[in-house]
N, C-alpha and C positions, 0 to 999 in steps of 0.2 A: 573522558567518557563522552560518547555519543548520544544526542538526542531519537537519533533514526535509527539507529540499532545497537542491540547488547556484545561486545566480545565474548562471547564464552569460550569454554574449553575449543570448544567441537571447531567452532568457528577460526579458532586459532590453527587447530590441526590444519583446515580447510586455508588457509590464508597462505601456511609454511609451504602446500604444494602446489598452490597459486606461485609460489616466491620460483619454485622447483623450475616449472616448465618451462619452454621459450615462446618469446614476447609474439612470435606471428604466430604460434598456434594458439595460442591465448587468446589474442584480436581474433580469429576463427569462431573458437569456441565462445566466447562472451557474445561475438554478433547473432552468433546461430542461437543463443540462447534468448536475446533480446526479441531474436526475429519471431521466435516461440512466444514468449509473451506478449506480441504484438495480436498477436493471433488466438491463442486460446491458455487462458487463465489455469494454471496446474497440469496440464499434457504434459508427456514424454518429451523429452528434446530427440532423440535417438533411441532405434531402432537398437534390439538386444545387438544384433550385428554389427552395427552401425558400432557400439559402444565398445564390442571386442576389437574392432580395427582402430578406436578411439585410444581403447588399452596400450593398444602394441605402440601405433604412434608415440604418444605421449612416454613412453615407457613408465606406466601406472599399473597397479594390479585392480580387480576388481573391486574393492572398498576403497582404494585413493581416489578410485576416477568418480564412483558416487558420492563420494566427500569432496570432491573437487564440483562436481556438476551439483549437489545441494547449494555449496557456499559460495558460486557463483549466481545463481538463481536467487538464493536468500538476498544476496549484498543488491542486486537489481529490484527483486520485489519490494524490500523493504525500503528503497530510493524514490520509488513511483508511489506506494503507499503515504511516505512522505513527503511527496514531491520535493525530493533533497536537489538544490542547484549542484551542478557541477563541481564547483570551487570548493564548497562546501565539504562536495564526497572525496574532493582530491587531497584536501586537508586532513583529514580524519582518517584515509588509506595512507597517506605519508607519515602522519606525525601518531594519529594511537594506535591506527593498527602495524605501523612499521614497517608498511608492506615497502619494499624494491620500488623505487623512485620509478622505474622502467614499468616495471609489472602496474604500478597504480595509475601512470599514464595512460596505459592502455585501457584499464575498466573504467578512467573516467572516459576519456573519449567515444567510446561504445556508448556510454550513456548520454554522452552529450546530444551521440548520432540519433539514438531511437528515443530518448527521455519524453518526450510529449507524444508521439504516436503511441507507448505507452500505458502513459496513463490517461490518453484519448477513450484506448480499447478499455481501461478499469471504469473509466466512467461507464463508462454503456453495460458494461456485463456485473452484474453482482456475483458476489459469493455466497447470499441468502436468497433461497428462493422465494422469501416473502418481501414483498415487494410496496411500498405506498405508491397507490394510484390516486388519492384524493385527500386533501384534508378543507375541514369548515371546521369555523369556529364559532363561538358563542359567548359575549360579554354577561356578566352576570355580576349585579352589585345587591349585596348584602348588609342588614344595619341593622343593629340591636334595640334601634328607635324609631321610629317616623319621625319624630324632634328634632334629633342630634345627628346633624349632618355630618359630624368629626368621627362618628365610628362606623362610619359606611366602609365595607372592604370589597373591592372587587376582585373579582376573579376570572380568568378564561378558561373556557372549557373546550379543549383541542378535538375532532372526534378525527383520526385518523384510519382510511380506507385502504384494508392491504387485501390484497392481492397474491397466492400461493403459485407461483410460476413453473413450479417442479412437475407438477402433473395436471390437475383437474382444473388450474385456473378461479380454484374457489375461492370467494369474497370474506372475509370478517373486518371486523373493526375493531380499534382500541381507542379506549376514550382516558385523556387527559386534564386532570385540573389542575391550577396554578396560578400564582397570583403576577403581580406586577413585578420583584423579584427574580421569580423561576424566568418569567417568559425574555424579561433582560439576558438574562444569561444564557438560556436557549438561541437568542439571538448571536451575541456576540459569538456563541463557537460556531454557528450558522456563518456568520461573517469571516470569521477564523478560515475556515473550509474553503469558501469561496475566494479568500484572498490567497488561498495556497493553491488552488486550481488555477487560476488566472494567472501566477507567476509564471508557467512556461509557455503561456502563449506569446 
């Protein structure tokens, strides 16, 4: 079992005709896919036309070759989302998913080629169109006594400034509280994030 992605059924079908194809049109299609997501997040890769001449090449019918073009698309998106190394994706297409020694070589090296350009472009482009433009915070200590300086509790109060990028551009805010705790652990996956961004530089 994988960390960066689930086998399912579907994903299995999608692999067996990954296994099917030959290994240069494969390196084709995986690049032209990659090159797609370098560029814009969910688009088309091809043109309905493009997809029929795609068909015939490949000798695919029209649900193998969308099943082929999702589970190509999936196995890269879900690599950038996890910023999966190389070795990593090349282990896991050889040994759980089974794939053709041949055929796995190939979608790793695709990815090795575009892997940080990427998820350069994921960094920059969201999939929400609400957006944080600002955050301030607010210490704030609490205490059941003025006396007893042992049951002082503090707290922070996050006030987080987002930003609606879909249309109007309008402002709201959400406001967080939490103690010493929560804001640890908020950190450490903060930390987490940024140490997996930084691995493909």
């Amino acid at each position: 079992m994988t960390s960066w992605i689930t086998l399912t059924p579907r994903l299995r079908e999608g692999l067996d005709i990954v296994d099917r194809i030959d290994s240069g049109k494969l390196r084709l299609l995986a690049s032209r896919i990659c090159q797609n997501l370098q560029t814009s997040v969910g688009g088309n890769v091809f043109t309905p036309s493009q997809e029929e001449k795609l068909s015939v090449s490949l000798e695919l019918n029209k649900t193998e070759l969308s099943l082929l073009l999702d589970t190509t698309t999936l196995i890269y998106a879900q690599a950038a989302y996890h910023v999966v190394q190389p070795a990593l994706m090349e282990s896991d297409m050889k040994e759980t998913f089974a794939l053709q020694h041949e055929k796995a070589d190939v979608l790793v090296q695709i990815w090795a080629t575009y892997a940080k350009s990427i998820v350069d472009e994921l960094r920059q482009k969201s999939i929400f169109p609400v957006q944080v433009t600002e955050i301030n915070w607010n210490l704030n200590v609490q205490s059941s006594s003025t006396v007893v300086a042992k049951d002082m509790r503090p707290t922070v109060t996050l006030q987080v400034g987002l930003t609606d990028t879909s249309s109007d551009q309008s402002k709201s805010s959400l406001t967080i509280e939490t103690d010493k705790t929560g804001l640890l652990e908020l950190y450490d996956n903060l930390e987490k994030i940024q140490m997996q961004l930084d691995s493909l530089k």
